[in-house]
Each structure stands twice: as structure tokens, then as C-alpha cells.
Wavefront OBJ file of the C-alpha trace (Angstrom):
o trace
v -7.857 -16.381 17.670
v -10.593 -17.047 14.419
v -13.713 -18.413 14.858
v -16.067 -19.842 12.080
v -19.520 -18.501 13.629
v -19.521 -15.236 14.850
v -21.798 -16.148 17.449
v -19.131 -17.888 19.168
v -16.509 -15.311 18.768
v -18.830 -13.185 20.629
v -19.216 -15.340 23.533
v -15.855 -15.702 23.628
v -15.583 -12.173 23.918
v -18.306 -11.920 26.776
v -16.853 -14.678 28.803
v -12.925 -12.532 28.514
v -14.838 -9.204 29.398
v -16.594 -11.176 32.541
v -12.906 -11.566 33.638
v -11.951 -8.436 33.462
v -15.298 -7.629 34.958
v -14.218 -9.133 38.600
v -11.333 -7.092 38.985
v -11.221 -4.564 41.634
v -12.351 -1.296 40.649
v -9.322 0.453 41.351
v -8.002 -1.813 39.156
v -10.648 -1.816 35.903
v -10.600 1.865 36.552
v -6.796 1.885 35.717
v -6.591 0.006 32.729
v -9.600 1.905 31.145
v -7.967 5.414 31.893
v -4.568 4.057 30.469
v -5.929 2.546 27.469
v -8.611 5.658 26.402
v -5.759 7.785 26.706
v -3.408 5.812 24.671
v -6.095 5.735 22.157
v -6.994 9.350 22.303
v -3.413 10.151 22.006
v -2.569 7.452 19.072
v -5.581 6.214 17.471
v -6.849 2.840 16.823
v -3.889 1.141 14.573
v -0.804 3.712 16.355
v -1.900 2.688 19.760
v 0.455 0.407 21.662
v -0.653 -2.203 23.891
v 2.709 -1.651 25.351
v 2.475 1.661 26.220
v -1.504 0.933 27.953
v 0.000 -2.109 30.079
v 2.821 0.314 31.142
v 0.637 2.927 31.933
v -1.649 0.572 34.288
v 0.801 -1.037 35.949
v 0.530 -4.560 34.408
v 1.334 -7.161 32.447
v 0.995 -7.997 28.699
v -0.400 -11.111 29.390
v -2.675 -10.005 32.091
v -4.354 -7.484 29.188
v -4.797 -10.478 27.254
v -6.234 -12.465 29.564
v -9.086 -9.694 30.128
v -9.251 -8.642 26.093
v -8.438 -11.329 23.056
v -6.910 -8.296 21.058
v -6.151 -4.445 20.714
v -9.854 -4.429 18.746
v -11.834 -6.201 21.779
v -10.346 -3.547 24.173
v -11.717 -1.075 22.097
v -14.326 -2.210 21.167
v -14.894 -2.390 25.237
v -14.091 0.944 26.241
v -16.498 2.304 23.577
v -19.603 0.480 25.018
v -18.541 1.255 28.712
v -18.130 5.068 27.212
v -21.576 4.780 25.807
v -22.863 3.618 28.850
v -21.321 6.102 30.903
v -23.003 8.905 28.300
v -26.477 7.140 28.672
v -26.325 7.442 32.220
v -25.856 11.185 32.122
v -28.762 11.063 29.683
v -30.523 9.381 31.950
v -30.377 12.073 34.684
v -31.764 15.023 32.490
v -35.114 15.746 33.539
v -37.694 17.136 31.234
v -39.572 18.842 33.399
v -36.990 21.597 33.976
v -37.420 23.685 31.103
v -35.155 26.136 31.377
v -31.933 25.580 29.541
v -29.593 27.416 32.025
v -30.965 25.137 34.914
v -30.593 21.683 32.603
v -27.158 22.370 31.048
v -26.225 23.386 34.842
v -27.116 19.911 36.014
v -25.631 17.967 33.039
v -22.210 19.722 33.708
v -22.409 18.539 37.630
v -23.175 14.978 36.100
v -20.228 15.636 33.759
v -17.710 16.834 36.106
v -18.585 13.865 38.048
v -17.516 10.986 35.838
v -14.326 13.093 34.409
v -13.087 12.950 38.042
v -12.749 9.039 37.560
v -12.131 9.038 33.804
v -10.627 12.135 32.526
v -10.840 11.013 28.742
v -14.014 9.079 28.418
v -15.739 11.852 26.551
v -12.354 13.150 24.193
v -12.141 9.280 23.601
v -15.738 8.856 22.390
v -15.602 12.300 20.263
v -11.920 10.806 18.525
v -13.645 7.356 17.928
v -15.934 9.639 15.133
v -13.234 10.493 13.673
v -10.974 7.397 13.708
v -10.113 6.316 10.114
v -9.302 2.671 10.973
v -10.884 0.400 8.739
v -10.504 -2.404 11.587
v -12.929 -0.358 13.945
v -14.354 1.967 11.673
v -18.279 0.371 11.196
v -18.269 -0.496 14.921
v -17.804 2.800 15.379
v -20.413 4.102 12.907
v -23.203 1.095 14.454
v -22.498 1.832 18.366
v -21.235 5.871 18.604
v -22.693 8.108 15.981
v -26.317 7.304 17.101
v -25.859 7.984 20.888
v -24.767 11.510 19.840
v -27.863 12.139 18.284
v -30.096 10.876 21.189
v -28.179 12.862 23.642
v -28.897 15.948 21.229
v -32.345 15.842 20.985
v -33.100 14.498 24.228
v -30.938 17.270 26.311
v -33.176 20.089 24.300
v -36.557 18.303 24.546
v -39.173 20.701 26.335
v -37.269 23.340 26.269
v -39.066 26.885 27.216
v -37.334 28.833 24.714
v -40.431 32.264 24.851
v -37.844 32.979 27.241
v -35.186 34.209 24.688
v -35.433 37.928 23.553
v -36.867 38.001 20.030
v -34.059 39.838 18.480
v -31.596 36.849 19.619
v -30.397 34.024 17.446
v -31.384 30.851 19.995
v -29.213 28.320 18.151
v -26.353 30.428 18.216
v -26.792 31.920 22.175
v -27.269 27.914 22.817
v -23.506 27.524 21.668
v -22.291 30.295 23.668
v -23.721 28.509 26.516
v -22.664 25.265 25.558
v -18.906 26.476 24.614
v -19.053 28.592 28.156
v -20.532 25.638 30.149
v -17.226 23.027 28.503
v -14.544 25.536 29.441
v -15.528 26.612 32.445
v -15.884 22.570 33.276
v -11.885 22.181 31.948
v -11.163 25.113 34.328
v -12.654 23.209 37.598
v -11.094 19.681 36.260
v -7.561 21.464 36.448
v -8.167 22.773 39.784
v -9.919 20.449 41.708
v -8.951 18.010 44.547
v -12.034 17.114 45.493
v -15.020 17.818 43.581
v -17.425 17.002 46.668
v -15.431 19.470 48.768
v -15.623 22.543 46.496
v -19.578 21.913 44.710
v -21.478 24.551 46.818
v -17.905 26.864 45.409
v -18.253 25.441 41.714
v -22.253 26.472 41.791
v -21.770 29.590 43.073
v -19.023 30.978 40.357
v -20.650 29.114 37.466
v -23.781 31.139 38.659
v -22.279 34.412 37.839
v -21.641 33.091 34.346
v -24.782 31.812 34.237
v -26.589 35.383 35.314
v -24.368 37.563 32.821
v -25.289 34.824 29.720
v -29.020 34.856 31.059
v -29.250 38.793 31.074
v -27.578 38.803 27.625
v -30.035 36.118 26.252
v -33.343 36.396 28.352
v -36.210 38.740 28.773
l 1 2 3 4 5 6 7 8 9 10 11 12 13 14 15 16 17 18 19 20 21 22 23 24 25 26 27 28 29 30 31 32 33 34 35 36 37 38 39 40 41 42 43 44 45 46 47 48 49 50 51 52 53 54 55 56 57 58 59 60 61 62 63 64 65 66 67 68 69 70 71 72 73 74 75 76 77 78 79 80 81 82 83 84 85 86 87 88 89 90 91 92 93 94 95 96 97 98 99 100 101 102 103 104 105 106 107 108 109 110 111 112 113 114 115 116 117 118 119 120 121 122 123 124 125 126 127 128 129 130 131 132 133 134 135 136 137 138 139 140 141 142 143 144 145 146 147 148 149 150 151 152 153 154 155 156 157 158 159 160 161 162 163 164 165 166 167 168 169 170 171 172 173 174 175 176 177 178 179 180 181 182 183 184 185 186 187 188 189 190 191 192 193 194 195 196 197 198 199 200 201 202 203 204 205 206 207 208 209 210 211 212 213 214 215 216 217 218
């Protein structure tokens, strides 16, 4: 459907989204994990809508009742993403100025949100990459931008006297980084319950955590 003024092609938009809005969350929850991981999996202009509706358990028409087109949807999923990465964000706090301690806490946060929606953060990190011309400078306006906020704000107030002199900070900040992400894919496979296991998950990712510390610290 074509509209002459934007402005009302963006209502439009709004007022489908609201619908899709008042579903159950079981349901919204669903149809956002089945359609970030048929985009993850098949990019913008290879997804099918087909395989998403199949995926979530409904109809064609029911998708298109919630989104006017493939681009809406995705369009959609990457503000909710970016929402869902501002709200981890939101939770650093800047008075803990030890990077072990913060990076700890983000990964909790992290783990978190991938229990509900495994994808949202591959999906956001493929969007950077996606050549589609169709989605390509929504993209650039709404993602790129969020990355660099997250950056700078995660390693704001840092206390880095703590590193040994003879250590290269950037590089022993990757380690920690790259650690912290695969020891999070290692819990994601082999959880049940996150809430059941956390005091477990704090006390092994602790004795990473010492051996990177002794390696890197004072």
C-alpha cells in the first residue's frame, strides 16, 4: 500500500504495530523469535514471510494484519532490538569502576534477554552488514549509532591504574570481552532455567574471572 505523504504512511504503520502490540506475549514473543531468525539466517530480500508465519504458528494474513510488508516487520524488530540493547545500557552503572565487575553484570543482563530471544543480538550485528538497498539507510540511521553509545558508555569511568604497566589494556579488554561472549554461549546451551542455576553461573564465571584478573591486574 503507497501513500503520498510520508507522514501518513507512518501512522499507518503505528496504528498496524499497535495491533500487533495487544497480542499476548507468548504470542509477540513468537513471531519476533521466528522472524529474527529467518532474517539472521536469510537476510533482508532471501527471507520468506512463509517460512516466519510457519515458524510462529500462524497465518499469512494474520502477519499482515500486524505488519503492512516484509520491510515494516523489519523495520520493527530492529527498533524493539534497539530497545532491548538500550535497556541493558541502561543498567550499567558508572560507579563500578572495575571492568571485571561491569562486564560481569552486563553478561547477567545479557543472558537474561537471550533466554526469551535467542537472536536479538546476532540479528542486530547481521542488520550492519545487510546489503539490501530496501533497508539499508534505515539501518545506517537507527543501528550503527546505538553501537557506538553502548561502546563508550560500557567503558566510561573505568579504573584502568589497575592494569599492570607492561600490559596492552585494549587488547586484555578483548580477551575479556571474547572470554565473557563464549563463556555466555556455553551457559545458553546448557541452561533450563537461568534463575535456577545464577548463584552456579557466578561462581564458575568467577574462576575465569580470577585467572584473567591475575593475568591482567596488579
Amino acid at each position: 500500500m503507497k501513500y503520498d505523504h510520508i507522514g501518513h504512511y507512518r501512522r499507518e504503520i503505528i496504528i498496524i504495530n499497535s495491533i500487533f502490540n495487544s497480542l499476548k506475549t507468548e504470542k509477540q514473543e513468537r513471531i519476533i523469535n521466528a522472524a529474527i531468525k529467518e532474517f539472521v539466517q536469510s537476510g533482508f530480500d532471501k527471507a520468506s514471510t512463509n517460512e516466519i508465519v510457519k515458524e510462529a504458528r500462524i497465518s499469512k494474513g494474520s502477519l499482515f494484519n500486524y505488519f503492512n510488508s516484509k520491510k515494516d516487520l523489519y523495520i520493527y524488530l530492529i527498533e524493539y532490538s534497539i530497545q532491548v540493547i538500550e535497556k541493558i545500557y541502561g543498567h550499567i552503572d558508572l560507579n563500578e569502576t572495575d571492568i571485571f565487575i561491569r562486564i560481569e553484570k552486563l553478561g547477567l543482563k545479557k543472558l537474561h534477554i537471550q533466554r526469551k530471544f535467542p537472536l536479538v543480538f546476532d540479528f542486530l550485528f547481521s542488520s550492519v552488514h545487510e546489503e539490501s538497498d530496501e533497508v539499508k539507510e534505515d539501518i545506517k540511521q537507527k543501528v550503527n549509532s546505538i553501537f557506538e553509545e553502548g561502546v563508550t558508555k560500557i567503558y566510561e569511568n573505568i579504573d584502568y591504574s589497575k592494569f599492570r604497566e607492561d600490559i596492552d589494556i585494549q587488547k586484555a579488554i578483548d580477551i575479556l570481552n571474547w572470554t565473557m561472549f563464549g563463556f555466555g554461549e556455553k551457559v545458553m546451551n546448557q541452561l533450563n532455567s537461568f534463575e535456577e542455576v545464577r548463584e552456579e553461573y557466578l561462581e564458575e564465571w568467577g574462576k575465569y574471572s580470577k585467572i584473567l584478573k591475575y593475568s591482567f591486574y596488579k
